[in-house]
N, C-alpha and C positions, 0 to 999 in steps of 0.2 A: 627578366633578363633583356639587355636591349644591344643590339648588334654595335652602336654607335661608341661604346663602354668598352666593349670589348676588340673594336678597330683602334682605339686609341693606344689601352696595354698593349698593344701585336707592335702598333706605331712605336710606341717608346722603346720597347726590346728590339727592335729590330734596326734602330736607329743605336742603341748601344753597341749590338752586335755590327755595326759596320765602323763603328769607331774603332773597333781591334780587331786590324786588319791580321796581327798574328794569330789571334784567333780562327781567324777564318783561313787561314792558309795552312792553320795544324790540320784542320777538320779535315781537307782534302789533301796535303801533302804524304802523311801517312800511307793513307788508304792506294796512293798512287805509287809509292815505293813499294808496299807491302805486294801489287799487281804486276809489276816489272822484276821483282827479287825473283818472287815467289813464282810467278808464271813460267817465268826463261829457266828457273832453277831447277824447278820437275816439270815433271810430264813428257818431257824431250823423250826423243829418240835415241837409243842409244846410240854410239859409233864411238869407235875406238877403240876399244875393249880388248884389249892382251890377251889371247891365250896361247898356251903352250900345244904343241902337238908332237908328239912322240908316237914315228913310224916304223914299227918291229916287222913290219911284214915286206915290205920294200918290193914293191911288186906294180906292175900295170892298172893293177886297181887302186894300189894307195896314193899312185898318183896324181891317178884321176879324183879321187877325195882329195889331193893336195890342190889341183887346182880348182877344184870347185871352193874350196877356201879361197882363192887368191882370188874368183868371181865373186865372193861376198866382200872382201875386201877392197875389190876396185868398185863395187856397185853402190848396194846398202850401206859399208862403210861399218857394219854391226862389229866388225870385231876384227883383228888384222893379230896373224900369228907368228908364233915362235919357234920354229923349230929344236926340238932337244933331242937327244940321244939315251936319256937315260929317266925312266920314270920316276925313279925315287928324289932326284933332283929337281925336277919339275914340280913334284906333289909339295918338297921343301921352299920351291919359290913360290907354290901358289897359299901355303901356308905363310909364307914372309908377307904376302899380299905384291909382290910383283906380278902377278900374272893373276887372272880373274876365272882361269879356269883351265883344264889339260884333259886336252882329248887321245886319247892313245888306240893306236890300229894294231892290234895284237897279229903272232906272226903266224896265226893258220887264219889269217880274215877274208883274202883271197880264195882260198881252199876252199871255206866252207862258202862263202858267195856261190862259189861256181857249184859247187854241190848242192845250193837248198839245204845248207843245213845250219839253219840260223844262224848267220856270221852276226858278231857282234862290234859296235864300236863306242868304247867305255869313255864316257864325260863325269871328271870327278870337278864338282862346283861349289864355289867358294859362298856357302847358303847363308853367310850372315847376310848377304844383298839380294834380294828377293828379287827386287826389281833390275836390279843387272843380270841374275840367275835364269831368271824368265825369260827374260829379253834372247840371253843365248840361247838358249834351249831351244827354244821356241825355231830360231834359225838355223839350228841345228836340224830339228825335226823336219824342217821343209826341204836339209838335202839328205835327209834318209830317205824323204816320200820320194826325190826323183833317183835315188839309186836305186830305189824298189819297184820303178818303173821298167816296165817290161821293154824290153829293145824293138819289138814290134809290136805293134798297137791289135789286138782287136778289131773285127769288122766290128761287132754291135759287145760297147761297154756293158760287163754284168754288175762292175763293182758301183756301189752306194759311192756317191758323190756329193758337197757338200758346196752349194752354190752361194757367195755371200754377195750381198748388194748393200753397199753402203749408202742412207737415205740421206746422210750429207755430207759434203767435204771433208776432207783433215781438219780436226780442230784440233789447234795448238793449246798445252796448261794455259796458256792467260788468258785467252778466251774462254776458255772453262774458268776460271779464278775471277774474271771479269764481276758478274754480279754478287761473290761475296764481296770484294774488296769495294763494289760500293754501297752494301748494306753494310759495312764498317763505317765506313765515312756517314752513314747517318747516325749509328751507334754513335761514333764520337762527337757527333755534333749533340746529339741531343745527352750523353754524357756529357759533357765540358759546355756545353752551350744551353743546358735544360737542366740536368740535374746538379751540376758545380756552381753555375750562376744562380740557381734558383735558393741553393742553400748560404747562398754571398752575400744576396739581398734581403734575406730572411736575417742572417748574422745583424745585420749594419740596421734594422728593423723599416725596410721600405715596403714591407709585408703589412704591418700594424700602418704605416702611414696610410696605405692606400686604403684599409679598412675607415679612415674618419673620413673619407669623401663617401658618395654614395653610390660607389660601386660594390655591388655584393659578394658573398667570397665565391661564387659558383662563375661568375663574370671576372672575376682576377682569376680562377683556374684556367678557364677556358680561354682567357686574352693568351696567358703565360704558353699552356698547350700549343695554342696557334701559330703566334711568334718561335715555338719548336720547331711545329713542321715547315713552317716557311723555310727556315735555315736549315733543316735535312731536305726538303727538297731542292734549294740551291744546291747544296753539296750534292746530294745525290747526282741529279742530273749535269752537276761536273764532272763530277767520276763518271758517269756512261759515255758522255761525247770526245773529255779528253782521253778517257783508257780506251773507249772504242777504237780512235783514231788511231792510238797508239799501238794497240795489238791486230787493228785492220775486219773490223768488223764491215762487212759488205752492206751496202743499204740501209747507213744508219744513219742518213737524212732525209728517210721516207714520213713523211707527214702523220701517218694513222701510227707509226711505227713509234716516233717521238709521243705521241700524244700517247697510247699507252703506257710507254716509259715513264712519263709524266706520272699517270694515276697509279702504276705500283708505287711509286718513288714516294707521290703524297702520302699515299694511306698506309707504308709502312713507320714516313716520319710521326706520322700522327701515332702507331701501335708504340714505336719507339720511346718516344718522348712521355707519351699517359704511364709507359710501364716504368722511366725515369722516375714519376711523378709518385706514381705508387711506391716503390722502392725509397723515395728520400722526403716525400712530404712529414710524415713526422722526427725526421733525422734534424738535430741542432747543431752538431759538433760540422764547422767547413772541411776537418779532416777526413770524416768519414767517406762522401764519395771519392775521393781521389787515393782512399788504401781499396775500396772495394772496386775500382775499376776494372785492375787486370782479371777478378776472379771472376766478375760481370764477362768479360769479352770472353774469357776462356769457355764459360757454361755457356754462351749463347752463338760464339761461333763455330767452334768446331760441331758442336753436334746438329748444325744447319745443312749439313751436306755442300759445305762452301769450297772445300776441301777434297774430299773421297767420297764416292756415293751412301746413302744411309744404309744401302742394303749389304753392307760390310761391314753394321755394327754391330755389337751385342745387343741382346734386347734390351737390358734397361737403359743403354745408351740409345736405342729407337724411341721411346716413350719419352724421352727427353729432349729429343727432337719433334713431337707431338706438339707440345707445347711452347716450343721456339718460336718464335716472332721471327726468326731469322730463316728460319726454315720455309717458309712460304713467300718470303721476301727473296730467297735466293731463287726458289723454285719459278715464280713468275719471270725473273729479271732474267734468268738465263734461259726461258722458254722463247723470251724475248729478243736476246741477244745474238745468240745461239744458232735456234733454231726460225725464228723467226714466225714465232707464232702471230695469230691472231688475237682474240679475245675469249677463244673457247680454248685456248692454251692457260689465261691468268683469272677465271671470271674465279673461279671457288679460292686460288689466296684471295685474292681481295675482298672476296665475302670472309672468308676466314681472317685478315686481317683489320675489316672493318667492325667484326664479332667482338674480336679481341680488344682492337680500342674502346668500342662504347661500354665493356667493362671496364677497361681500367680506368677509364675517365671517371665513371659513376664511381669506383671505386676512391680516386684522386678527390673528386668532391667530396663524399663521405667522411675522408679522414682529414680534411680540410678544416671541415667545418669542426670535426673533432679537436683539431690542434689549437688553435684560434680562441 
């Protein structure tokens, strides 16, 4: 096998691939809308959020719950209310979906406050929306904790206290969304640029051509391979600098910082593109990768944890992410991104992704040599 054979295939691919420039601007346009839809679109904060509040008790204390609403309201912003007079009309607008939720202060709520005799204040929630559900709640329960706060404090606290220390900043979805959407952009390079093109040239027979020169077919796999990862990691490392910049990633013109970025970005083009290879080396038909694309993306990225953490899925849905290429590709990139690891944040994907290609690779050759 001689290195000189196989700079030449990378040369020639890589010189096609710059002749189509719409090519290369699918590879990364995607992946750049799919990080600004998807980043701004969840993850957010809530604010705004309607609910209805219906006060039966009309008293000094419902007041005071009435303005501690109009403090979340001017503040957090989590939720801005409706006054109603009648619960059953309320419960019928939260049922219409005008209203996201109706908190009602029953008319002994004052009474039993003042007595210690567990007043109640009933939130009926509209649970088809989990995540707007929680959100309120959630706000709710922080001014039940200060109504259940004593008027005078203790010299020496007896009560359990729950100290939280956040180890980094607010990180916004797109930040979070960051390293799937550019382990997309390599997927589709090496789909549309590795496995569509690979099975175009093989169509038009420049496969059998290159076979009567004296390049062997283990040196065409591995020119083909290489000329992959070159062009996933262009793509790649344009989706981290331009979505960095765009979602405001701190410090992401740090030197050692790039340069990791660099080596997950190679070694996942390279995992990417040999599992291409696997996947369509014995395929003839040019239609076939481009019907199995979307069911490719769907199996390899949602169960990457690109999206929602893995430890919110079912198990056979964990074991599927076991074997993702995507999965250790997101995990590095956003240790990266993120958090701001070093190299004892990514050294096992990368062992784990360079595992993975030198199989598929030998795998790629194997059935190469079979097809041929």
């Amino acid at each position: 096998m001689k290195l000189s054979r196989i700079a030449a295939l990378i040369e020639r691919d890589m010189r096609k691939f710059f002749r189509s420039p719409a090519l290369m601007m699918s590879s990364m346009i995607f992946p750049l809308v799919q990080l600004i839809v998807l980043g701004y679109a969840f993850g957010g904060k809530i604010k705004g959020a309607k609910i209805a509040v219906v006060d039966q008790d009309h008293s000094v204390l419902s007041r005071r719950v009435r303005e501690m609403f109009d403090g979340v309201a001017a503040g957090p912003a989590t939720f801005r209310v409706v006054d109603y007079d009648s619960e059953a009309r309320a419960v019928d607008d939260l049922r219409a979906g005008f209203v996201r939720g109706v908190v009602m202060l029953p008319r002994d709520f004052s009474r039993r406050y003042y007595q210690h005799d567990r007043p109640r204040i009933a939130f009926s929630e509209d649970n088809t929306d989990q995540v707007m559900a929680n959100s309120i709640v959630q706000t709710l329960q922080s001014m039940v904790t200060a109504l259940n706060a004593p008027d005078v404090q203790p010299r020496l606290a007896g009560k359990v206290q729950l100290d939280v220390v956040e180890v980094y900043p607010y990180v916004e979805y797109a930040k979070y969304l960051l390293a799937g959407s550019t382990a997309m952009a390599i997927f589709i390079v090496a789909m549309i640029g590795g496995g569509i093109t690979f099975i175009d040239d093989k169509s038009r027979g420049l496969h059998e051509g290159y076979l009567l020169t004296p390049i062997r077919k283990t040196e065409l796999v591995m020119g083909l391979i290489g000329a992959g990862a070159l062009k996933g990691l262009m793509a790649g490392m344009s989706i981290v600098v331009i979505g960095g910049m765009i979602v405001g990633i701190p410090g992401l013109w740090d030197p050692m910082r790039l340069l990791y970025l660099s080596l997950v970005t190679l070694v996942a083009s390279i995992a990417m593109i040999s599992l291409m290879f696997v996947a369509m080396v014995r395929v003839d038909d040019p239609l076939v990768p481009r019907a199995v694309f979307g069911v490719l993306n769907m199996l390899l990225f949602f169960p990457s944890g690109a999206i929602s953490p893995i430890e919110g899925f079912p198990k056979w849905l964990r074991w599927m992410s076991v074997v993702d290429p995507f999965t250790y590709t997101v995990h590095a990139l956003r240790n990266l991104t993120v958090k701001n690891t070093g190299i004892e944040g990514i050294y096992m994907d990368v062992l784990l992704l360079t595992g993975f290609s030198v199989a598929m690779i030998a795998a790629s050759i194997a059935l190469f040599k079979r097809q041929i």
